[in-house]
C-alpha positions in Angstrom: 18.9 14.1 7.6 19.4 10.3 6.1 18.6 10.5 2.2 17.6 6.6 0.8 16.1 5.8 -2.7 12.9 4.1 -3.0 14.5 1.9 -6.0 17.2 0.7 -3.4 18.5 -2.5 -2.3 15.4 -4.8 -3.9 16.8 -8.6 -3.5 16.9 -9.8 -7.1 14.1 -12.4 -6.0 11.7 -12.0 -3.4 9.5 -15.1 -2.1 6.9 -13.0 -0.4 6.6 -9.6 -0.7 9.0 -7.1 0.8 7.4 -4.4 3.1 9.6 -1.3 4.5 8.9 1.3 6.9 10.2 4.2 5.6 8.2 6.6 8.5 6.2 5.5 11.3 4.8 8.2 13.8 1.0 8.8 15.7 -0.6 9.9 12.5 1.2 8.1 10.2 2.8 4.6 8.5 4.4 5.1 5.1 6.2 2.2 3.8 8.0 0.8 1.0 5.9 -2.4 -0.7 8.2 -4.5 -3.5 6.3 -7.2 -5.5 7.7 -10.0 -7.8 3.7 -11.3 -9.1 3.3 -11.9 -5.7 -0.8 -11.5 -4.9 -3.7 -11.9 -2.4 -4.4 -14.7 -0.9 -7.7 -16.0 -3.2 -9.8 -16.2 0.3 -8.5 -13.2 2.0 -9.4 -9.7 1.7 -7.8 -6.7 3.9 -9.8 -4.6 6.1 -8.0 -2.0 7.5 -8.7 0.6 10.5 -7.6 3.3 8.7 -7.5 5.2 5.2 -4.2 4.0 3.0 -2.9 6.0 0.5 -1.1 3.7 -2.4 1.0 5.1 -5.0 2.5 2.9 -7.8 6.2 3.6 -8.6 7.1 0.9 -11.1 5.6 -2.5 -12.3 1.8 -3.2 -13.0 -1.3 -3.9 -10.2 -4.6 -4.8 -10.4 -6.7 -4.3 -6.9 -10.2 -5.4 -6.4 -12.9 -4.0 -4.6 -15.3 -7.0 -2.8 -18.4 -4.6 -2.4 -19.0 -3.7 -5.8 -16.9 -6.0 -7.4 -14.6 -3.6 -9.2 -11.0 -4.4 -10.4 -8.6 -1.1 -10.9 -5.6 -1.2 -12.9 -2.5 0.5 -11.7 0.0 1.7 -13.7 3.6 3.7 -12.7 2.3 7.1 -11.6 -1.6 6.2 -10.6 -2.5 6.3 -6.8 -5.7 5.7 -5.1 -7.2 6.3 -2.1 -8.8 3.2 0.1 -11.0 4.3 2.8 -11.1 2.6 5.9 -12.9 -1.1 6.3 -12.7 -0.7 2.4 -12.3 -4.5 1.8 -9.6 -5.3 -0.8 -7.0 -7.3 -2.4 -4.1 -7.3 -4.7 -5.4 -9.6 -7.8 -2.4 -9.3 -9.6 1.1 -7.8 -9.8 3.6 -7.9 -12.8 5.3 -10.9 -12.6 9.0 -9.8 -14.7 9.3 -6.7 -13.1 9.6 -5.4 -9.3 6.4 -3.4 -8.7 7.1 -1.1 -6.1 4.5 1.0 -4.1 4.7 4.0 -2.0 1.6 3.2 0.8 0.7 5.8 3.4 -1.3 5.0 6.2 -3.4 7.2 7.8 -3.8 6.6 11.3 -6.0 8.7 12.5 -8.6 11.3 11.2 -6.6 14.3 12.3 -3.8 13.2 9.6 -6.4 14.1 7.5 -8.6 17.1 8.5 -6.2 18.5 11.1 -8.0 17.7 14.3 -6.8 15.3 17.4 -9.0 12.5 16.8 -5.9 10.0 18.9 -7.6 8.3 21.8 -5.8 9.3 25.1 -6.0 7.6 28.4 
């Protein structure tokens, strides 16, 4: 069993955002995201295949919603789930602090309601 901290070996200054696989496996991605007020591109938006999971550990976030316009704050403890082809993007991260998230990926519908939904040859 390997025991590692998710407040670890951050570089004191990051010039893009630091993403770390903590678990990767058929069903699921979880990884380690650190932001330094790092944010979106203004013209892009994600548009994932799958569901993610987000948790915020420390710092500040605001993610908006391009459907319906909606911005939502994050704060250290709030988590949120973004459905699949949800488009989205990180408006804003806390610029003095290291905002760390805890982002699961879903990969396929069984990781969520227990059945095989994995295309096999």
């Amino acid at each position: 069993m390997t025991i590692a901290n998710i407040f670890a070996d951050i570089p004191v200054s990051l010039t893009t955002e630091l993403f770390e696989d903590i678990l990767i496996n058929d069903v699921l991605h979880i990884e380690r995201i650190v932001s330094q007020g790092h944010v979106t591109a203004q013209d892009q938006w994600y548009d994932q295949d799958f569901d993610e999971w987000v948790l915020l550990v420390q710092g500040k976030a605001i993610v908006c919603y391009e459907n319906n316009a909606q911005q939502v704050t994050l704060n250290p403890g709030d988590y949120c789930l973004i459905p699949a082809h949800t488009r989205h993007r990180v408006q804003w991260t806390e610029p003095l602090q290291n905002t760390i998230w805890l982002a699961i990926h879903l990969l396929s519908k069984g990781a969520v309601d227990g059945q095989d939904n994995i295309d096999k040859p």
